[in-house]
C-alpha positions, 0 to 999 in steps of 0.5 A: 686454379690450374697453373700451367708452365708451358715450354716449347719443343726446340726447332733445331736438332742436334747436328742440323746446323750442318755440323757433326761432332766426329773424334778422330785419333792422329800422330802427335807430328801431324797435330803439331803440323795442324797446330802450326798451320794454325798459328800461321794462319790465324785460324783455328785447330778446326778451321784448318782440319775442315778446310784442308778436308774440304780441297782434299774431298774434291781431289780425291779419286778411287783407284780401280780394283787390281 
């Protein structure tokens, strides 16, 4: 008799819970400044790098070329 193991695909791709993965390479003073942050905050290292990315994106705008 034909035994059968049977696994399902995943539904969720890697990524398609709305976040990426991104490595980013910063000064140490502006590491120390986010670790503060979040300390004073309550909140995590990527918390604050994603909130602060976020008010940063909506105020944002490109200058016109010279």
């Amino acid at each position: 008799m034909k035994q059968e193991i049977r696994i399902s695909k995943k539904s969720m791709l890697k990524g398609e819970d709305g976040h990426k993965v991104v490595s980013v390479r910063m000064r140490e003073e502006t590491m120390a400044r986010l670790d503060d942050l979040s300390v004073q905050t309550n909140r995590s290292r990527n918390e604050v790098i994603n909130l602060l990315l976020e008010s940063a994106l909506d105020l944002v705008t490109i200058a016109p070329e010279e």
